[in-house]
PAMARBA-947371 format. One record per atom (N, C-alpha, C, O, CB): residue in one letter; x, y, z. Coordinates in steps of 0.02 Angstrom, whole numbers, plus 50000, padded with zeros to 5 digits. Glycine has a CB too. Layout:
N
aXYZ
...
***
This chain:
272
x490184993349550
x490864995749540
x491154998149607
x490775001449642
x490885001549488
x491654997249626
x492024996949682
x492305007249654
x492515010349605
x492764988149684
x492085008549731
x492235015049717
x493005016549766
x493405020749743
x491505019949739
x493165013249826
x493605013649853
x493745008849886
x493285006849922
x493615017749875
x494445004749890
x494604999549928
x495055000549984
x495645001649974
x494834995249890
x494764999950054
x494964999850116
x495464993550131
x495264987850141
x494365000050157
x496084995350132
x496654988950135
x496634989950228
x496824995050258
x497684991050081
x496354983750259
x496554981350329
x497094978250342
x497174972450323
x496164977650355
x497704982750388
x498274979650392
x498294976850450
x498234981650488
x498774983150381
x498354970850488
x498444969350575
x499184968450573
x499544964250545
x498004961450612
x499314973150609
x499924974050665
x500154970750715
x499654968050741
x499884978550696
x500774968950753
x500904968950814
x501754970650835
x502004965050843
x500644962250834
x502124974250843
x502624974250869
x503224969950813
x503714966950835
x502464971450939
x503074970450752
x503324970450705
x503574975350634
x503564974250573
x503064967050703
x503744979450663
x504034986750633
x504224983750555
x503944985550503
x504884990550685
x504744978950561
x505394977750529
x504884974050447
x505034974650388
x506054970950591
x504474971650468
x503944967150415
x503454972150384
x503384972750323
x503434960650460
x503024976750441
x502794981150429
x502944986250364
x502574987550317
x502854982750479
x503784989050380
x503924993050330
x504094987350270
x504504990350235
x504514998350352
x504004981750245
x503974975350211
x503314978450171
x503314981950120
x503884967650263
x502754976350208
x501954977550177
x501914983150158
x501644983450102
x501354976850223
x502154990650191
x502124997950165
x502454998850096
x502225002550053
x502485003050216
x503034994850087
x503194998950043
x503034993349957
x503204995149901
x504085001850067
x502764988149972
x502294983949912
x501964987049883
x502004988149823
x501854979249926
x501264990549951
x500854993949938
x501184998649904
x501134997449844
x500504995349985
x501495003549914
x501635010849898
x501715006249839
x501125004749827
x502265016649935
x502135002649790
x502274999949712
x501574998849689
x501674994549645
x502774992149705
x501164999449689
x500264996049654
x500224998649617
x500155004649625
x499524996449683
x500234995449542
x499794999749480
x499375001149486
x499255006449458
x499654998049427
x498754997749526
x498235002749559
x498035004749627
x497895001749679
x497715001249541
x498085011149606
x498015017749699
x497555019049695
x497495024849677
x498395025949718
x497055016349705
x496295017449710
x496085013749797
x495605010449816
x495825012549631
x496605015649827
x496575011949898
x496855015049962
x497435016949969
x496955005549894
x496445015350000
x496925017550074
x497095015350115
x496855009750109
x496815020850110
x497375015350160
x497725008850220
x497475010550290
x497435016150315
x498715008950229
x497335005950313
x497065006150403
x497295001750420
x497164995750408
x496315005750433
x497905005950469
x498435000850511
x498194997350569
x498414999350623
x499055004550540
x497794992550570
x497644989650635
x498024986950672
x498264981550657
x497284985850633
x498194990350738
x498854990050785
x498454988450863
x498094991050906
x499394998950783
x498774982650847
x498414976150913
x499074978950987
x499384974751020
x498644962850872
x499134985750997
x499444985251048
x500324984851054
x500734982751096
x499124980251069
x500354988350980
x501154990550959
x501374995351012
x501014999251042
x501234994750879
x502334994251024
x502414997751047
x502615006051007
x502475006050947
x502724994351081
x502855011351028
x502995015550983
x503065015350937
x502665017750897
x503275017750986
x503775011450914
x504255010350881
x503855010750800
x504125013150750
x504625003350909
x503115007650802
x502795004050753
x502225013550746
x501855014450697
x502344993950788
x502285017850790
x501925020550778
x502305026650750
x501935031150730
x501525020650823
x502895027450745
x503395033050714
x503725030450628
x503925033550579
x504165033850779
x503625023050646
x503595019450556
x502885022450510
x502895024850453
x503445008450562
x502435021750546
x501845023850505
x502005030550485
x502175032150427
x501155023650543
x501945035250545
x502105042550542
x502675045450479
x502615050450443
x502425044150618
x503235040550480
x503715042450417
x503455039850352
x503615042250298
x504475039250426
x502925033350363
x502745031050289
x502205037850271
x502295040150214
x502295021950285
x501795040350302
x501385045750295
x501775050350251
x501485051650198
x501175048750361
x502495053650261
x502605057950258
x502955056850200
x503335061450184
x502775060250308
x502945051450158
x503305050850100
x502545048750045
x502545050549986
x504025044150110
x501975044950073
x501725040550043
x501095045850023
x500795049450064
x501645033550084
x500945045249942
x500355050249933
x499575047149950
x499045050049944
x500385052749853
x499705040049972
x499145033949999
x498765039150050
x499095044150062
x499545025550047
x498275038850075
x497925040250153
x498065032450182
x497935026650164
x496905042850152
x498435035950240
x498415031650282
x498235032350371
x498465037450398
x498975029550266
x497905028450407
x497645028650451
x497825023050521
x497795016950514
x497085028550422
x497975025450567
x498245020850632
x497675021050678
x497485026450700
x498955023950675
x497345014350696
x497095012750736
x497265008450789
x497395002450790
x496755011750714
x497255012650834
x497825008950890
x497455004950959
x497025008450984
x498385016150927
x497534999650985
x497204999751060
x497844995951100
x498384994751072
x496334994851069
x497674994551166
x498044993851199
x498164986651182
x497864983251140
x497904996151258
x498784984651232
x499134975651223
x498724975351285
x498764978851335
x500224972851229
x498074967651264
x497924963251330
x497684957951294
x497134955251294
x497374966251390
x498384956551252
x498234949051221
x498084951551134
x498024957051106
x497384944351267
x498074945351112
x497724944451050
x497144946351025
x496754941651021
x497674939751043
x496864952751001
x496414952251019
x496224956150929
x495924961550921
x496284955051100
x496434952850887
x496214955750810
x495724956350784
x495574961150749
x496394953450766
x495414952050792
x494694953650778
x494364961050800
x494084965250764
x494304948150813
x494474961250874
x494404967650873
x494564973650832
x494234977450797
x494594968350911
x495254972950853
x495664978950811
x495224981350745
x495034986950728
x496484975750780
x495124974250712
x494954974350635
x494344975950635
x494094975850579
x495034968050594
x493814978350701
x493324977150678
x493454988350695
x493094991850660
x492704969850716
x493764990750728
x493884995450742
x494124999350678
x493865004450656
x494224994850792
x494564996650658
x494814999150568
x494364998250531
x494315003450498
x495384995350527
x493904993750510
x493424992850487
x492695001050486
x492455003650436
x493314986050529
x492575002550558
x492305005450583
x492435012950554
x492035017250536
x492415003650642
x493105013050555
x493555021550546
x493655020150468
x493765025950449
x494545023050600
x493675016950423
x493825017150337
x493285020450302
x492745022150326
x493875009550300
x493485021250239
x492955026250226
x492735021450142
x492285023850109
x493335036550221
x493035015550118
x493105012050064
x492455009850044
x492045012050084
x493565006950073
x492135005549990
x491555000849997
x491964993950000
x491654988650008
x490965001349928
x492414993749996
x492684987849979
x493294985050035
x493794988650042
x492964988949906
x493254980250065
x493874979350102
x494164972650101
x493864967350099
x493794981150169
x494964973850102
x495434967850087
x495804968550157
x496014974050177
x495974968550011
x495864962150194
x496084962750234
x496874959550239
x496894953750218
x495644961450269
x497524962350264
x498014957550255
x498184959150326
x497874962550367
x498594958150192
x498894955150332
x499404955550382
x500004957850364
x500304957650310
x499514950150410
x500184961150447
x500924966450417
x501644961150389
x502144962150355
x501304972550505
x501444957150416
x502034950450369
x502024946550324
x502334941150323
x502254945650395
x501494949650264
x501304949250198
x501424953450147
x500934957150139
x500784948850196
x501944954750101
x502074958350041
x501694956349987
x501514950549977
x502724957950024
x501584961149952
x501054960849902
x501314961149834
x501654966249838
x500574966249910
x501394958049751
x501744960049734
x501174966849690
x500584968549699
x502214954549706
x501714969149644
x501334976849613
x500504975249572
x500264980349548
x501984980949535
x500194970649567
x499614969149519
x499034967149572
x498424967349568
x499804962649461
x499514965049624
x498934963649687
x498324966649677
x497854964049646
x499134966449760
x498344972749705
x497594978049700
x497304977249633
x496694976949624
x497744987249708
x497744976949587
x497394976649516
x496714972649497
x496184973449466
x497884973849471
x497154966649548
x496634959649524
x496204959149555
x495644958049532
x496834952949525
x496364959849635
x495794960449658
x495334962749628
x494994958849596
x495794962849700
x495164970449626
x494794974649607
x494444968149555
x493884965849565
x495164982049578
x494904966049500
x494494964049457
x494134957149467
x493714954749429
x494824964449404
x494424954249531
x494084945849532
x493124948349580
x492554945949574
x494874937949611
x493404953949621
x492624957149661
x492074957549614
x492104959149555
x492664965649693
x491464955249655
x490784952649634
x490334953649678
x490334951749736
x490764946049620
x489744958049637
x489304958049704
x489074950749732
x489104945949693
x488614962449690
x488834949849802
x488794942449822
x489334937149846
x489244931349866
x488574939849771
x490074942049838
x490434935949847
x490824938449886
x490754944449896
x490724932449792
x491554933649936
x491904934249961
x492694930849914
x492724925349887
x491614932250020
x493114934849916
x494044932849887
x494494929549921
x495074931449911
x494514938849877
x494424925049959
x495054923049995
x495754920349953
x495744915249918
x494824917350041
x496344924249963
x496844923249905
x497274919649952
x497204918550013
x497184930349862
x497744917949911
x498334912049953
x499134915949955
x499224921749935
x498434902849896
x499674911449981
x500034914050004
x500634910149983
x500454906049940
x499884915150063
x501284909649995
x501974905949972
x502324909850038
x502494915750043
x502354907949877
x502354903450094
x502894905450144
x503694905550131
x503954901950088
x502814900950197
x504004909250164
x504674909950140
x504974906850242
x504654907450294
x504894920750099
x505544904250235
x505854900650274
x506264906550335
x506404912450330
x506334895750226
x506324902650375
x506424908450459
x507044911850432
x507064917950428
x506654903650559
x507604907650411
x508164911050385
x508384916550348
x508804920850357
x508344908250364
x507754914550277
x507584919650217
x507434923150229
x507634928650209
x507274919450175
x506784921850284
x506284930450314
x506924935550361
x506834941550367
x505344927650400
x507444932850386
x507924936550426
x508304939850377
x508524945450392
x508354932250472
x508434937250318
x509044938950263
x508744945750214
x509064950250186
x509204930750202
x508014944550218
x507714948250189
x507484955450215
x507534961050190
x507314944750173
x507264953750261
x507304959950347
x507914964850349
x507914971050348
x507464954650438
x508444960450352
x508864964050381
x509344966450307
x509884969250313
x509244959450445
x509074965050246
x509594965750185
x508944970350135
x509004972950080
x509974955950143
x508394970050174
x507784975550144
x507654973850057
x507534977850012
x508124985350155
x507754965950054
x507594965249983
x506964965249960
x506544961649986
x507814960049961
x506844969249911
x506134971149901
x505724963349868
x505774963249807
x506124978649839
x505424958549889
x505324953249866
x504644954649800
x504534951849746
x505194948349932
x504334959749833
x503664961049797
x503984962449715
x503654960349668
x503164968749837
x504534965549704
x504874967649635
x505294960649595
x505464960849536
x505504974549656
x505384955749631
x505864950549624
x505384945249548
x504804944949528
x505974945649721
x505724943649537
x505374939649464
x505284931549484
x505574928449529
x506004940249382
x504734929049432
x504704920249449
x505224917749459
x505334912949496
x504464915549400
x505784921849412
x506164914049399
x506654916249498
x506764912849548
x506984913549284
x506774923049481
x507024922149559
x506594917949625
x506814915149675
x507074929649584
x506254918549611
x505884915349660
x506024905849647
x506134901549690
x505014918349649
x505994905349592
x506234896949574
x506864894949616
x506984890649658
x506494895749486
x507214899949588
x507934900949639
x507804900449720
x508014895749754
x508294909449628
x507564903749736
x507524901649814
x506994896649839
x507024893649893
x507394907949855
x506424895949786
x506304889349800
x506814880949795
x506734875549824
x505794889349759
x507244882749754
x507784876149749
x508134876949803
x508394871849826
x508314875649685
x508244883349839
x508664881349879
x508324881649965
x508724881450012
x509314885649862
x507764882049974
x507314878550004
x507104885150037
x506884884550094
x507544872050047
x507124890350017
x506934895150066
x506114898750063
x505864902250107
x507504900650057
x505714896149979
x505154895549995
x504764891449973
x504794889149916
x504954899649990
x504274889750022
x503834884550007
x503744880549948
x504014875249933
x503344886650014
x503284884349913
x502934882749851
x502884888549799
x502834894549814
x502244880449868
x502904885749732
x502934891449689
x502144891449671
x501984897249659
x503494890649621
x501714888049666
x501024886649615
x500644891749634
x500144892949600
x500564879149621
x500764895149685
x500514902849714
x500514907049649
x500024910049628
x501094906749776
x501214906649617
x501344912449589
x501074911549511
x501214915849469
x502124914049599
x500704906049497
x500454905749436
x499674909849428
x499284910649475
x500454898049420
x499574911349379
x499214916349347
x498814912449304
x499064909949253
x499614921749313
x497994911449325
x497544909449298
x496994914549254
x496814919549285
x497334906149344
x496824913949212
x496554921549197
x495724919549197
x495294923149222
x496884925649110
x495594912549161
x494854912449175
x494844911349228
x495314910649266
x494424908549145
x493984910649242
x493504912949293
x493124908249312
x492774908449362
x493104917949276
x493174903549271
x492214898849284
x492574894249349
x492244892949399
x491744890949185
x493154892349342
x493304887049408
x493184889549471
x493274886449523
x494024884649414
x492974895449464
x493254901149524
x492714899749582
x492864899949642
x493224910749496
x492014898249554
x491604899049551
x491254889749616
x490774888849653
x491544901149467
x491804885749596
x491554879149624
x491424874249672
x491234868449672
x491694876949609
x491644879749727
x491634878449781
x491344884349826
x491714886249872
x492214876349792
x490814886949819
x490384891149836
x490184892449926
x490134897949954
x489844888749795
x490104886549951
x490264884250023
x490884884850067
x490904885750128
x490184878250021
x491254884350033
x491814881550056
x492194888050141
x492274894150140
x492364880949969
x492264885350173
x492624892350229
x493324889850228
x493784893950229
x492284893050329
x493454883050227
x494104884950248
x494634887750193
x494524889750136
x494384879150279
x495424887050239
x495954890650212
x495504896450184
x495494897450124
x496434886450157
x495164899850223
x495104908250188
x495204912950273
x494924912350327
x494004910350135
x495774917550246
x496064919250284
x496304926450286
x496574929350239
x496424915250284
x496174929250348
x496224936950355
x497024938450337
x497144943350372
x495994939850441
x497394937550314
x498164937550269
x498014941350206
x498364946150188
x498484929050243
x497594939450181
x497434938150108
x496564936850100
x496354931350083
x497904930850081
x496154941850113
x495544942850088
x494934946550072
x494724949950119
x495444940750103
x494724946750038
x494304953950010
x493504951650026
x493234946250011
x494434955949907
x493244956650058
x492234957050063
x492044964450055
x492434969050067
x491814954350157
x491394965250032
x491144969850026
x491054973750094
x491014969950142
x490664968449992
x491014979150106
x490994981050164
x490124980950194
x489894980950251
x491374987950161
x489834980850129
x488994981450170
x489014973750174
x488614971850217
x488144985450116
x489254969750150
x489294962750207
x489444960350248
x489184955450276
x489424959250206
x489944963650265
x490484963550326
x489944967750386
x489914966250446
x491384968750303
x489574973250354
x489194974950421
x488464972250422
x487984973850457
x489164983050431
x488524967550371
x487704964750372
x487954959550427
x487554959550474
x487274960550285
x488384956050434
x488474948550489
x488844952650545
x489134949050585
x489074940150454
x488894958250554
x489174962550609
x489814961950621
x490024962750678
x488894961650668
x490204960350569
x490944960750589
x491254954750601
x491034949350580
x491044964350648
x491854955650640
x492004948550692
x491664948350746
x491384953250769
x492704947550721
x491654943650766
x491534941150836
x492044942650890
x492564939950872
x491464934050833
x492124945650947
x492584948650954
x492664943451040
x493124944251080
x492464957650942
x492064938351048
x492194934451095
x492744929951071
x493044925851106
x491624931251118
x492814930851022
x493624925550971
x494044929951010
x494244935250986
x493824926450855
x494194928151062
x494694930851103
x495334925351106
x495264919251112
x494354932451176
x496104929451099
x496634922551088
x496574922251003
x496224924350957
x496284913551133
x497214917951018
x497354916350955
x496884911450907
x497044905650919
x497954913850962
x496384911650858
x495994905550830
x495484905950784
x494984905450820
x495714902350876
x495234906650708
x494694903350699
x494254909250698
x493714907950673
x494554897950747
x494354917550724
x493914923050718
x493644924750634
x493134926750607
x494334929350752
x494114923350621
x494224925050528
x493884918950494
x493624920850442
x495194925250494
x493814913050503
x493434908550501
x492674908150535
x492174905750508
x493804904550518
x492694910550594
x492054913650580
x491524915450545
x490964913650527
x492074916250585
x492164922150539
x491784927450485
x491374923450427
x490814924050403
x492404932650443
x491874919350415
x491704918850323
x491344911450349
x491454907050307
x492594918250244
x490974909350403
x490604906050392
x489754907550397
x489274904650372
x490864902050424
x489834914750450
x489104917850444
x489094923050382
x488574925850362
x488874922050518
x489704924050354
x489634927950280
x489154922450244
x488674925250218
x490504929150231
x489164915850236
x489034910850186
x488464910250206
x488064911450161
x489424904650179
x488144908450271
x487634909350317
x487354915250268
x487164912350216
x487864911250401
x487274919850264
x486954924150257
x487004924950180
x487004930550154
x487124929050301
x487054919150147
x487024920150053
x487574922350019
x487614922949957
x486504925550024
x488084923950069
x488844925350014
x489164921549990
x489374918150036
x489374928150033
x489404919449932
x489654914049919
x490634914449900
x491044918349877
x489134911749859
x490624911649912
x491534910449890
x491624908949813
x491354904549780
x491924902749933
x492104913849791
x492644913849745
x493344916249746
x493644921349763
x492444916549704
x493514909549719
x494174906149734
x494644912549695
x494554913649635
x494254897149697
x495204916949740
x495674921249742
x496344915349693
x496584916749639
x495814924149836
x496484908849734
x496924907949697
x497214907749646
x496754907549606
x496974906049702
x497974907549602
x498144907449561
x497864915749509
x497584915249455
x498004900549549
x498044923549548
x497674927349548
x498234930849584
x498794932949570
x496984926149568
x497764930249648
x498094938749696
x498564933149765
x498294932249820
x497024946549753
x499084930749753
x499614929349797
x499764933549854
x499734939449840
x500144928949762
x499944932149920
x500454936849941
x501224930649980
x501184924950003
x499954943250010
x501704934549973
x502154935050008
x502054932950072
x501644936550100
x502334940150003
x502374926550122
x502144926950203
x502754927050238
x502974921550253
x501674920450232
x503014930850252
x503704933250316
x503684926850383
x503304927850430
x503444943650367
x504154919750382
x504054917450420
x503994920050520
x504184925550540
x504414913950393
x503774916250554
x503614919450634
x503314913950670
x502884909750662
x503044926450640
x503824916450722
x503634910950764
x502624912150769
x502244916650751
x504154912050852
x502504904150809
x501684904050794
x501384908450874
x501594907450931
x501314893550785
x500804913450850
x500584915950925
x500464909650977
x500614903750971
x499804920450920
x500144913451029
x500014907551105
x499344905951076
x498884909651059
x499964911351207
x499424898051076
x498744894651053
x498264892551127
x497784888651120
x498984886651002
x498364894351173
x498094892251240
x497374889851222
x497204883951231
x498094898551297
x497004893851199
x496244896151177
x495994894551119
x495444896051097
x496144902851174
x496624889851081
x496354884651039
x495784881251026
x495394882850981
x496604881151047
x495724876451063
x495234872951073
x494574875651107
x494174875751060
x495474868351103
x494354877151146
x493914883751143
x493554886151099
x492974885051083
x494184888251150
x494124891551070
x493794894751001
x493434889550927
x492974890350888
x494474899350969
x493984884250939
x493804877850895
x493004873350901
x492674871150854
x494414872450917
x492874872850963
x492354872650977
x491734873250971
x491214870150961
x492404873550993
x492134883250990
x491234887250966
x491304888250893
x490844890950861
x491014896951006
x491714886750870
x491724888250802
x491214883850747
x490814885650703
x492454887250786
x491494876550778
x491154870250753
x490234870850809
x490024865150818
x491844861550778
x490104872250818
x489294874150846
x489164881150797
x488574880750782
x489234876350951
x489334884950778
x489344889150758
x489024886450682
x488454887350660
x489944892150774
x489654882650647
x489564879550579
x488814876150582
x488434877750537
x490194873650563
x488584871350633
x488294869250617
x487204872050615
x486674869450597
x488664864650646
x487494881150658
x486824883250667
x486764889450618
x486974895050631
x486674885050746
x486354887050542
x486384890250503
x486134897450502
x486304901450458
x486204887050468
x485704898950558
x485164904250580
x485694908950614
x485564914950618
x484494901150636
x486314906250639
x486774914950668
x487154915450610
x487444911550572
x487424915350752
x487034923550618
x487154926150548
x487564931550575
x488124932450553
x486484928350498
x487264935550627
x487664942950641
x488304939450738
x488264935350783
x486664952350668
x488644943250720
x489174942550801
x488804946650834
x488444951550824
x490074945550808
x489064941450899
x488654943450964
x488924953251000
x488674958451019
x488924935451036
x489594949950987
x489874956451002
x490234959050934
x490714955250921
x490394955951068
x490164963850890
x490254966050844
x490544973450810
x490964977050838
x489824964650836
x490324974350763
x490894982950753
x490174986050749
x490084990250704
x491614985050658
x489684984450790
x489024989350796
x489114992650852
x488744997550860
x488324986050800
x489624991050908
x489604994850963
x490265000950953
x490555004150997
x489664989651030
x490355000950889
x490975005350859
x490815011550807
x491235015050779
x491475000050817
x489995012050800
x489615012550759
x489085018650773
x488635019850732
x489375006350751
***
């Protein structure tokens, strides 16, 4: 039984999205959760938003801050990770709204042994501006509204937002790493420190979060499928600097194929 769930938020110099994800959260039929703002090197601006969500929000919430020298989330996350006090952690991004049942389900899809990667429904550069700047609460908005702005092209796909209630399919792809993604995903926390975290040589934009969940599997965790379940909301943005793409792609694919690394080289043990 999940006694407390540690929500990982990654940050960057996105205030305006930020208070987007704060105030989803604050709507959750279940508050059995606290927030650790992982802030990759925000400027103020992002650290006086928290400070006012504190001061309204009966949540615990927590800012973990380091400096800007690049991309460097994994870290961050492995630092929030480090400072939470949860057994349980879901990790998202600050340009992900959640709607109110989110936490609910989670809670209820978690299993000892397993990892949640849930999916997402992008909304269009225009919509994410209209929505920003007109503070429409999307997390409260209903299917059929959402049909609505799917006809008129502003989001993706609706099949996100369908609601599967059994379980056994969940179950069928046990292997599987990809599309599971630090946006949208839940691990136990004594797993997360059994494979030591991220890898924090995932330096740049790429594939750290993929990683993870390939020495998670490495090490006997298996995947169950979040979709059609726990959705989130994705705030379009321009894409980070991929320089270090290929690189990270690389060690990633050597990585996949050596079933014996299990823990990161550099990890949230030196945080520890």
């Amino acid at each position: 039984m999940i006694r407390l769930i540690s929500i990982i938020i990654t940050t960057y110099n996105w205030p305006e999205a930020l208070a987007a994800c704060l105030d989803s959260l604050q709507d959750q039929h279940d508050q059995g959760f606290e927030i650790i703002i992982a802030d990759d090197g925000s400027t103020p601006e992002t650290q006086q938003l928290v400070a006012n969500f504190k001061q309204v929000s009966q949540i615990h919430v927590l800012h973990i801050y380091q400096e800007d020298r690049g991309f460097r989330a994994g870290t961050i996350r492995n630092k929030a990770v480090a400072a939470c006090r949860g057994d349980y952690l879901l990790f998202m991004d600050s340009d992900c709204v959640a709607f109110p049942n989110f936490i609910d389900r989670h809670r209820k899809l978690a299993e000892t042994g397993y990892f949640i990667p849930g999916n997402r429904l992008l909304l269009s550069e225009s919509y994410t501006k209209k929505v920003l700047q007109q503070k429409i609460p999307l997390h409260k908005q209903s299917v059929g509204f959402f049909l609505t702005q799917w006809l008129q092209r502003h989001v993706n796909r609706l099949l996100p937002l369908l609601y599967i209630p059994v379980n056994h399919w969940r179950y069928r792809h046990p292997q599987r790493w990809q599309k599971a993604m630090t946006c949208n995903l839940a691990v136990w926390k004594q797993d997360f420190f059994a494979v030591n975290g991220f890898d924090e040589i995932f330096e740049g934009w790429g594939y750290e979060d993929s990683d993870l969940i390939i020495r998670l599997i490495h090490n006997g965790i298996k995947r169950k499928e979040g979709r059609f379940a726990v959705p989130v909301i994705h705030l379009w943005h321009r894409q980070n600097d991929r320089s270090q793409h290929d690189e990270n792609y690389q060690r990633l694919l050597n990585r996949l194929n050596d079933t014996a690394l299990i823990c990161a080289q550099q990890g949230i043990d030196q945080y520890i």
